[in-house]
C-alpha positions in Angstrom: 19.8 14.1 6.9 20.9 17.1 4.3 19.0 15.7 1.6 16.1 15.5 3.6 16.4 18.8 5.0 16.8 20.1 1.0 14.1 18.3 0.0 11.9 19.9 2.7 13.4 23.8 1.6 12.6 22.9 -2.0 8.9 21.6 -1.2 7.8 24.7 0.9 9.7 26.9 -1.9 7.5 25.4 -4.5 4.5 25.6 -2.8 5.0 29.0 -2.0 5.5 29.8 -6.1 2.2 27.9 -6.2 0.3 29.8 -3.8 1.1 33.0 -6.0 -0.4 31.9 -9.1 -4.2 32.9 -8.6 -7.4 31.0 -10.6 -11.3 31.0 -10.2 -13.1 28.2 -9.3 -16.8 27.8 -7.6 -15.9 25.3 -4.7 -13.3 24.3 -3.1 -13.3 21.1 -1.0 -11.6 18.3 0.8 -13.0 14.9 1.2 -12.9 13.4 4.1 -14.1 9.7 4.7 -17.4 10.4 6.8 -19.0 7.3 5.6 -19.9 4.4 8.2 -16.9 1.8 7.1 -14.0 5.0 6.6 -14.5 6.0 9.8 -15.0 2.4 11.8 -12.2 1.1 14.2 -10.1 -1.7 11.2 -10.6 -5.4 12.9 -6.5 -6.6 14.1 -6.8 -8.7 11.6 -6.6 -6.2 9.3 -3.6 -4.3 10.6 -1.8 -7.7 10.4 -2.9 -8.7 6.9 -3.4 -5.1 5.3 -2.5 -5.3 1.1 0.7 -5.6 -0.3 1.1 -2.6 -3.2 4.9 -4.4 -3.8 4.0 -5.3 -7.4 0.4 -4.6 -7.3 -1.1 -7.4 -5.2 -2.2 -8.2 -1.9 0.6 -9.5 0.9 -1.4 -13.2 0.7 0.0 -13.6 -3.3 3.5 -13.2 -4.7 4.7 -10.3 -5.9 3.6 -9.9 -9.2 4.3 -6.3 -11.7 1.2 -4.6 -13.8 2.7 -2.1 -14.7 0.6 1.3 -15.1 3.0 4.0 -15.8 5.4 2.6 -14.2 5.8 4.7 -10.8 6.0 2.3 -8.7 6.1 3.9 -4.4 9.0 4.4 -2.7 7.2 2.0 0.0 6.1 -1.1 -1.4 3.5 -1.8 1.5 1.1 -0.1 3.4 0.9 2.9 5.1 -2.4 5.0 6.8 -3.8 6.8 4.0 -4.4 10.4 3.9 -8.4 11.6 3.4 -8.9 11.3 -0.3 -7.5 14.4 -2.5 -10.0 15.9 -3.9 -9.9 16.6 -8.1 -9.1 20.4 -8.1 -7.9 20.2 -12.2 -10.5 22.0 -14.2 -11.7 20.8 -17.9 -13.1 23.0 -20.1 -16.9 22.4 -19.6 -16.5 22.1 -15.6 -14.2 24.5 -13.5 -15.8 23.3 -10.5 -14.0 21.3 -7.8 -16.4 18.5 -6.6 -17.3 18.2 -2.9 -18.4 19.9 0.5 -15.8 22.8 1.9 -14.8 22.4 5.5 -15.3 18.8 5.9 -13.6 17.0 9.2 -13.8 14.4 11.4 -12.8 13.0 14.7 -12.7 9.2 16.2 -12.2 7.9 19.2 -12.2 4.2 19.8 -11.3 1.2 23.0 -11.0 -2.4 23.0 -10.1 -4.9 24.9 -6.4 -6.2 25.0 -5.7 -2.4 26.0 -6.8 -1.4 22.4 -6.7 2.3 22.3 -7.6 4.4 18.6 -7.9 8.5 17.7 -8.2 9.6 14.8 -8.3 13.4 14.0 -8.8 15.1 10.4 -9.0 19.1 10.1 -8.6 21.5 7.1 -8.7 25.1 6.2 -9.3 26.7 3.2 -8.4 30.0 3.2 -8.9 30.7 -0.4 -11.6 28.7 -3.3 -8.4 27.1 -4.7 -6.7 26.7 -2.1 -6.4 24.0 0.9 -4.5 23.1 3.7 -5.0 20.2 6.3 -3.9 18.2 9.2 -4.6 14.3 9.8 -3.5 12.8 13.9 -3.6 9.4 14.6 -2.8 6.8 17.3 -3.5 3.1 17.1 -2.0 0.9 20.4 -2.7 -2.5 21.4 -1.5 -5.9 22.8 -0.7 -8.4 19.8 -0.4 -11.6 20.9 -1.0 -14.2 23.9 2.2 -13.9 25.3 3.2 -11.8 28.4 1.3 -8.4 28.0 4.5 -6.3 28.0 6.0 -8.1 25.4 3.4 -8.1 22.8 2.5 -4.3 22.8 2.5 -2.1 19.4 1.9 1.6 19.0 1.6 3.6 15.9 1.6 7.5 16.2 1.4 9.9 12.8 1.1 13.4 12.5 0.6 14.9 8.5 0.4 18.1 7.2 -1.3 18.5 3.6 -1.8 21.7 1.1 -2.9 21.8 -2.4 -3.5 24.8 -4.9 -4.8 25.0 -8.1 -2.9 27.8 -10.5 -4.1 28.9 -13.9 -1.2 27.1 -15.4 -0.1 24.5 -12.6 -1.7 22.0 -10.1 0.0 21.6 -6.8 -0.1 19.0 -3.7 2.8 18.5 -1.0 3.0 16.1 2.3 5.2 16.5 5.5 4.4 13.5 7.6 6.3 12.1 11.3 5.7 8.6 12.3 6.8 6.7 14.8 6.1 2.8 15.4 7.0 0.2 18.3 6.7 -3.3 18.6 7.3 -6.0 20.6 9.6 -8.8 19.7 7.1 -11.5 21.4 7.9 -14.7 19.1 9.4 -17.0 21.6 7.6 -20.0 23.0 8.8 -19.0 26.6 10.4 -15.8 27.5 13.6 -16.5 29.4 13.5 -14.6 32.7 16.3 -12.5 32.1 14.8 -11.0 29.4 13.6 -8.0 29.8 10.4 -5.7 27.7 12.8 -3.5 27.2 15.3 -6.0 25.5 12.9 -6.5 23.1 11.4 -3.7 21.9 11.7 -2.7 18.4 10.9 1.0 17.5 11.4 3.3 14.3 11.0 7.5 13.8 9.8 7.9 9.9 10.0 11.8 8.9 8.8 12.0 5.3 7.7 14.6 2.6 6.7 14.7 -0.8 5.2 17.3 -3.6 3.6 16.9 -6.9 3.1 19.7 -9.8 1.1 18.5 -12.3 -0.7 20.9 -15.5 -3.9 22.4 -14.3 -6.0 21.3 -17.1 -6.8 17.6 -18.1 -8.0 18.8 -21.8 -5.0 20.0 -22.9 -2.8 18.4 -25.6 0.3 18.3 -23.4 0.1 16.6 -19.7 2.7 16.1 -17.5 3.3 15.0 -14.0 6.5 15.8 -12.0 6.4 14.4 -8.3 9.1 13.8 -5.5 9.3 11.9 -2.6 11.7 11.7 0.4 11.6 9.7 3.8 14.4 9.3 6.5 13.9 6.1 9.0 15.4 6.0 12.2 16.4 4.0 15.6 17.6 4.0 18.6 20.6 1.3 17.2 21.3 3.7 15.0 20.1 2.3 11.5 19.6 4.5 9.0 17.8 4.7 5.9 17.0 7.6 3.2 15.5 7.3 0.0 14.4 10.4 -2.2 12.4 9.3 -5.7 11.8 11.3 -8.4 8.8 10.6 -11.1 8.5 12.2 -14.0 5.6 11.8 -17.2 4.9 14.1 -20.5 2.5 13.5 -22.3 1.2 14.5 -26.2 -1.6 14.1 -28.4 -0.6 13.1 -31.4 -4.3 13.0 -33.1 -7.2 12.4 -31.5 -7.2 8.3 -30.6 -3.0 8.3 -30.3 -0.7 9.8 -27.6 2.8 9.5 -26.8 3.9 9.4 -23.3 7.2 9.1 -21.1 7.7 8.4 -17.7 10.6 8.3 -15.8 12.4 7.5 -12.3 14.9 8.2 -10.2 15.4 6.3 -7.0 18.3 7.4 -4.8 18.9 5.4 -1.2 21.5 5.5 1.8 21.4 2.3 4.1 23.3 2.0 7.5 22.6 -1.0 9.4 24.7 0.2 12.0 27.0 3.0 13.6 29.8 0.8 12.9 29.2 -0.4 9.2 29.7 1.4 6.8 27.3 3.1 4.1 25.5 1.9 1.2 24.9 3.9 -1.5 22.1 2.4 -4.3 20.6 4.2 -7.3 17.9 3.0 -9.7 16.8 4.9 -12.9 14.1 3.9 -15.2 12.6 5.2 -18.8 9.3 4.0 -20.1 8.6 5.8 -23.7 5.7 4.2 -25.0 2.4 4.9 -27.3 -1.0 5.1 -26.3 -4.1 4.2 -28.4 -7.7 4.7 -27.5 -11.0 3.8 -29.6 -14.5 3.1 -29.0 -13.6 -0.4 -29.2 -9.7 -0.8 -28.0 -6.9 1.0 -25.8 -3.5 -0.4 -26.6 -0.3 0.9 -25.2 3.3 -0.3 -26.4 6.7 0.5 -25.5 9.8 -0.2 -23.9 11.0 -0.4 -20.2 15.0 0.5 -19.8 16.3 0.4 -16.1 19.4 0.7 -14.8 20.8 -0.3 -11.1 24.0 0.7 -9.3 23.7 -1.6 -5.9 27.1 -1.9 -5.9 29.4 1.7 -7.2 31.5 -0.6 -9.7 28.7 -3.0 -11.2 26.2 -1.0 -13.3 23.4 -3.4 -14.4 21.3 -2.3 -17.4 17.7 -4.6 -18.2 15.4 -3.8 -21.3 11.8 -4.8 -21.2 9.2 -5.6 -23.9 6.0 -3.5 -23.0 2.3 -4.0 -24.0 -0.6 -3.5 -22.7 -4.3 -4.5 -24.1 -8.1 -4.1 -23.4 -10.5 -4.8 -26.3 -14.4 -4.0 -25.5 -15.9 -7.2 -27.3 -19.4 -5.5 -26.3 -20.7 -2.7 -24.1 -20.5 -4.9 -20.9 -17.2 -7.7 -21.5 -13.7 -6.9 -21.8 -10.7 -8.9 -22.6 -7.7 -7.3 -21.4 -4.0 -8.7 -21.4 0.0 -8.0 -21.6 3.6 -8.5 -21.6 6.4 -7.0 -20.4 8.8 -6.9 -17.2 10.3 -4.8 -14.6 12.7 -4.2 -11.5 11.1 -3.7 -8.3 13.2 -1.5 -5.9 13.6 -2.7 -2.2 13.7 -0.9 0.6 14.2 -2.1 4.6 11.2 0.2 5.1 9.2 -1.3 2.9 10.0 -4.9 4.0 9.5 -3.4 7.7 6.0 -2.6 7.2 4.8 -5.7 6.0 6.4 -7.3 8.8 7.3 -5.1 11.9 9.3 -8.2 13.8 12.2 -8.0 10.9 16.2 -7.6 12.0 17.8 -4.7 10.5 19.3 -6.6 7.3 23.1 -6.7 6.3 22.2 -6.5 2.7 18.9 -5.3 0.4 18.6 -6.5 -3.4 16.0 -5.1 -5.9 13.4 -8.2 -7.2 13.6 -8.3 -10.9 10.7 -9.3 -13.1 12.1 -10.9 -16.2 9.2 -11.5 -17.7 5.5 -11.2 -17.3 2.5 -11.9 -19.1 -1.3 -11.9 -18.2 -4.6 -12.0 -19.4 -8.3 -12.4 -18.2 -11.9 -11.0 -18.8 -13.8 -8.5 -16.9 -17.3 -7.2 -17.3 -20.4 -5.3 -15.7 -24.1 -6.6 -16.1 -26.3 -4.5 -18.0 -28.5 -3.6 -14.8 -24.8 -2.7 -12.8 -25.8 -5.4 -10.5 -22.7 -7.3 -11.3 -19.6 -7.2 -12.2 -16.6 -9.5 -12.1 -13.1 -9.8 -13.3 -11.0 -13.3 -13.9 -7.2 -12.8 -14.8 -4.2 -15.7 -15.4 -0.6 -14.4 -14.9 3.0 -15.8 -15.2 6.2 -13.8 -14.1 9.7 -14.9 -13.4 11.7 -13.5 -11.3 15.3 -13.6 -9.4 16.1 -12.2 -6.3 12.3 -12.6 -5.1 11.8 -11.9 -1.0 10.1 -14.1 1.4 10.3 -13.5 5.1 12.1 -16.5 7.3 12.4 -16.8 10.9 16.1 -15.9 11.9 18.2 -18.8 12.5 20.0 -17.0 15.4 16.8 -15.3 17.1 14.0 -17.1 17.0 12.4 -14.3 17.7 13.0 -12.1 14.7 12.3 -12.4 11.3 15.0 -12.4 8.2 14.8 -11.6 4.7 15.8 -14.3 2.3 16.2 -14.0 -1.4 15.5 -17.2 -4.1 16.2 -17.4 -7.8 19.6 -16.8 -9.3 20.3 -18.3 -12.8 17.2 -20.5 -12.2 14.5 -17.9 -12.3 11.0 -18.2 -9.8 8.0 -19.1 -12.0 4.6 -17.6 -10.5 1.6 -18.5 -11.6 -1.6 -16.5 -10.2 -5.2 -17.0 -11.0 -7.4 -14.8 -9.6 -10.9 -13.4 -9.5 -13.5 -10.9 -8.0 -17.2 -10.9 -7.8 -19.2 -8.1 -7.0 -22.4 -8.0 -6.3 -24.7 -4.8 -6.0 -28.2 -5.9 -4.8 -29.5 -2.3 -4.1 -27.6 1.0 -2.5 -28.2 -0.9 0.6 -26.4 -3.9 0.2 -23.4 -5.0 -1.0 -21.5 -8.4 -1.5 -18.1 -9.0 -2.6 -15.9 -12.5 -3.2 -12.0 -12.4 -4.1 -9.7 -15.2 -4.5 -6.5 -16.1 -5.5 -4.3 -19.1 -5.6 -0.6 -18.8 -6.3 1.7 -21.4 -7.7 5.5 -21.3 -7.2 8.3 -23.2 -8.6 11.7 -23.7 -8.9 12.1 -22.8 -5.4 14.3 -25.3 -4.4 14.4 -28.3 -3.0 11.6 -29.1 -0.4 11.1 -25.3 -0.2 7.4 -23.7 -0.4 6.7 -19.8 -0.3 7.1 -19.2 3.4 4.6 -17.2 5.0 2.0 -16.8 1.9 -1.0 -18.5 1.6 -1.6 -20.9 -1.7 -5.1 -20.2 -1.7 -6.9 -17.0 -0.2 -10.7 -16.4 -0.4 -12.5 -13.1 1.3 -16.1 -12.9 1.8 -16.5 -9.0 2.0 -20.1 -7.6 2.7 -22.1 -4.0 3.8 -25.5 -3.9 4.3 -27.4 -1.1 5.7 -30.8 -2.2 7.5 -32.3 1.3 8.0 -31.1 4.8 7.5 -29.4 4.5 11.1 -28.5 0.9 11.1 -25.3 -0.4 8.9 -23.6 -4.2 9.3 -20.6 -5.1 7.5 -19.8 -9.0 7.9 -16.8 -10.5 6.4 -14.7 -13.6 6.2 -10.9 -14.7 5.5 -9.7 -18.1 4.7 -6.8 -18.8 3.6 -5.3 -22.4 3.0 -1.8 -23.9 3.0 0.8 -21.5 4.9 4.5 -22.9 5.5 7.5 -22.1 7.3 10.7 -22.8 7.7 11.5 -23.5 11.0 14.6 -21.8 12.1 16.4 -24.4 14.6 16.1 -27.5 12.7 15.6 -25.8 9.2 12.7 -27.9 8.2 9.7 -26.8 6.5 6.3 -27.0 8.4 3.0 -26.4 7.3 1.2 -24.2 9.8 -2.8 -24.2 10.6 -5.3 -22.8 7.8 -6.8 -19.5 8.7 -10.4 -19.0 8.8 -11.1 -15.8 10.5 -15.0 -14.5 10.9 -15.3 -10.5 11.8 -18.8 -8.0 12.3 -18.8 -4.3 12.1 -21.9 -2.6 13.8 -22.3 1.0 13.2 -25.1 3.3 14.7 -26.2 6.5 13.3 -27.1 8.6 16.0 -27.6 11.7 13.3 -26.1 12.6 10.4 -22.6 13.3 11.5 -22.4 11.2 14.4 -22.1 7.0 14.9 -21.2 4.9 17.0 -19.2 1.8 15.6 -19.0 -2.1 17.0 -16.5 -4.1 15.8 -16.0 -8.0 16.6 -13.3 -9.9 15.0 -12.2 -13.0 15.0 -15.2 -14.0 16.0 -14.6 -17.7 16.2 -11.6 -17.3 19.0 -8.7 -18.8 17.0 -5.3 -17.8 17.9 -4.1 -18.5 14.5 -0.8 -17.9 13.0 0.4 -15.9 9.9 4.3 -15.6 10.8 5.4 -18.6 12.6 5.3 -17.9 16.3 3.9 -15.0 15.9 -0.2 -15.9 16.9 -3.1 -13.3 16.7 -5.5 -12.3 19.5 -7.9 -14.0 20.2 -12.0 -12.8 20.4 -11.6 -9.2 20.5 -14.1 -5.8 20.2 -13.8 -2.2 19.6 -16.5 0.2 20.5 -15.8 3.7 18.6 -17.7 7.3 18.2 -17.2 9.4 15.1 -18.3 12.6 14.5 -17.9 14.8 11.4 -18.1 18.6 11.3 
């Protein structure tokens, strides 16, 4: 709790230095989602399947590293996102910071199966370059088709937000409370000595974070310095803290060729328990590397050193190859590719968000990408109508999570880790279509199948789908009229079955969803939104099934 407690002093100490540096500018502004789909109710289906960042992908294909610059989250899965920060860093031909001042919202939403959604976004900005706001929100509903008080969740967040743009420096800081329940409702019968209360899973997640960064992008030296802290809490007293620092400078060596290096510092405390004692675990990573642009051709090359300390007497040390390529073959195709590797940091946090049903684990291990290489092609039609992008990768990896249902409770989810000496091989192919008919409508196809191997014996990926395809679409009918259709399928899911231990393969999912929204004037809507429209009370965690037909009527309004 010190650390976090230090980390909070030295966030509101920087700001304050920040607030005291003065600079121009015409606007300033926030950005707050006011369109139709930012402010519409998200289908259930969504909360349960939202995108895995671990590793850059989506939670329906494995966990595979593309390394930007190598600043990888503290959490390696979702969270609500904040309204979008708005670009305050001048340039040299444009001091102006883009969008409307005094932007907000509010939602209110109900469903059936006691869904009940508020959403709340306010700001202030006292000064041009200056901003400060706040974001509520509570989600709550029932979850599953088992007894109602056993398959409740809630989700309630509260975030603060400020940002200031200096002469010299840019600055943006976060203090954010969560707190999250769920329902443990993954039995087949609930013995009747069980009580709601028994079951109930809930976490407290106090976090903050801050972020300097120079104040102009045309300079010949950038740089980026950023920290991040969260403490997560429960009643059983588990513990966890993890503070990250990120660090990048940047250089213009000539005028196509930069140096850059980023680095990382990831410290963590783990209790599972009042009685067991706790774990320390440190993680630092280097990434010096060049970077080339042309007309034609950005290249960037380098090395990735990290170092773990898991455990205070092992210190493990991994070098990685790193190169990354995208050569315009014409002003509308590009071929793009790269090698390299990686080591992803874990966190029970993390693995809780992905799945909220998870035990409090004895034991967390970092996933380390041994090696990695990809390639595809993307490109953009000359009329913008289309555009597309088609990518093979290959990674290998040891210590590589999957969630398993606990042998012990049925109704809880473990982690389990494969690949030791035998490394995981991952192949991915993947591709996106997009398709922009007119500013009114809009069609998207994704999909991705997944190949794993050297798993083990009679042993698929548990839990993620070989073969996902999305059918993702927004078209608006008349200025007050906007329908957004889309489907998920998604083929060949296992388990392993706790009891018996023997893998089963569980229903594919095909799950149909329609968003309505109603544009009663220009900052007020009304929003419909049916999902799983066909009524299936499918499965993506064993035992664990999703509603079935269900509907949200919401009202936004923007101010």
């Amino acid at each position: 709790m010190k650390q976090i407690i230090l980390i909070f002093i030295g966030l509101f100490g920087l700001l304050h230095l920040a607030y005291a540096q003065e600079s121009r500018i015409d606007r300033s502004t926030i950005t707050i989602p006011n369109s139709t789909r930012a402010v519409m109710n998200l289908k259930v289906t969504d909360r349960s399947y939202l995108p895995m960042k671990t590793f850059g992908q989506t939670a329906n294909v494995p966990l595979v590293v593309k390394l930007k610059e190598s600043a990888w989250a503290i959490d390696s899965l979702p969270k609500i996102e904040a309204p979008a920060a708005q670009e305050m860093r001048t340039d040299e031909s444009n001091k102006t910071a883009y969008g409307e001042k005094f932007k907000n919202s509010i939602l209110l939403g109900a469903g059936n199966y006691g869904h009940s959604l508020f959403d709340f976004n306010a700001s202030q900005s006292a000064k041009e370059n200056k901003f400060l706001g706040v974001y509520l929100h509570h989600d709550a509903n029932l979850f599953g088709p088992v007894l109602a008080e056993y398959s409740a969740r809630s989700q309630n967040l509260a975030r603060l937000e400020s940002r200031s743009l200096g002469r010299v420096n840019y600055w943006e800081s976060t203090l954010e409370y969560k707190m999250f329940s769920n329902y443990y409702y993954g039995l087949a019968e609930i013995p009747s000595y069980v009580k709601a209360s028994d079951l109930l899973a809930s976490y407290t997640r106090m976090s903050a974070s801050g972020k300097l960064s120079s104040a102009k992008k045309s300079a010949n030296s950038d740089y980026i310095l950023s920290v991040q802290a969260y403490q997560l809490t429960n009643p059983q007293d588990m513990n966890e803290i993890v503070i990250q620092g990120h660090g990048m400078y940047a250089h213009n060596m000539s005028e196509k060729l930069r140096f850059k290096l980023a680095g990382d510092y990831i410290y963590s405390e783990f209790s599972p328990n009042a009685t067991l004692q706790k774990w320390n675990r440190n993680l630092y990573r280097l990434n010096p590397h060049l970077a080339y642009k042309s007309s034609r051709v950005s290249l960037n090359a380098g090395f990735m050193f990290v170092t773990e300390f898991d455990d205070p007497l092992v210190e493990k040390t991994s070098v990685f190859p790193m190169l990354q390529m995208d050569f315009g073959a014409s002003d509308y195709i590009h071929l793009f590719g790269g090698v390299g590797g990686d080591v992803q940091f874990n966190s029970f946090n993390g693995f809780l968000k992905q799945n909220p049903w998870m035990r409090v684990p004895s034991q967390l291990k970092n996933t380390n990408q041994v090696g990695h290489v990809y390639g595809g092609i993307k490109g953009i039609g000359g009329n913008k109508v289309i555009d597309f992008e088609a990518q093979y990768d290959y990674a290998e990896y040891s210590d590589l999570p999957f969630y398993v249902n606990a042998v012990t409770a049925t109704n809880k989810f473990d982690m389990q880790y494969r690949g030791g000496l035998e490394k995981i091989q991952v192949t991915t192919y993947t591709a996106n279509l997009n398709l922009n008919f007119t500013s009114q409508f809009t069609s998207s196809f994704k999909f991705n199948h997944v190949i794993y191997q050297q798993l083990g014996i009679k042993f698929n990926a548990p839990h993620v789908p070989a073969t996902t395809l999305l059918w993702i679409n927004s078209w608006r009918i008349s200025p007050k009229f906007l329908l957004a259709p889309d489907v998920y399928w998604m083929k060949s899911l296992y388990a392993l079955e706790p009891v018996k231990n023997q893998l089963i393969q569980m229903d594919d999912i095909l799950d149909v969803n329609l968003k309505i929204n109603y544009f009663i004037k220009r900052n007020l809507n009304i929003g419909l939104s049916g999902n799983n429209l066909l009524g299936k009370n499918f499965q993506k965690y064993y035992q664990y099934q999703v509603q079935g037909l269900n509907a949200t009527l919401s009202f936004a309004y923007s101010f």
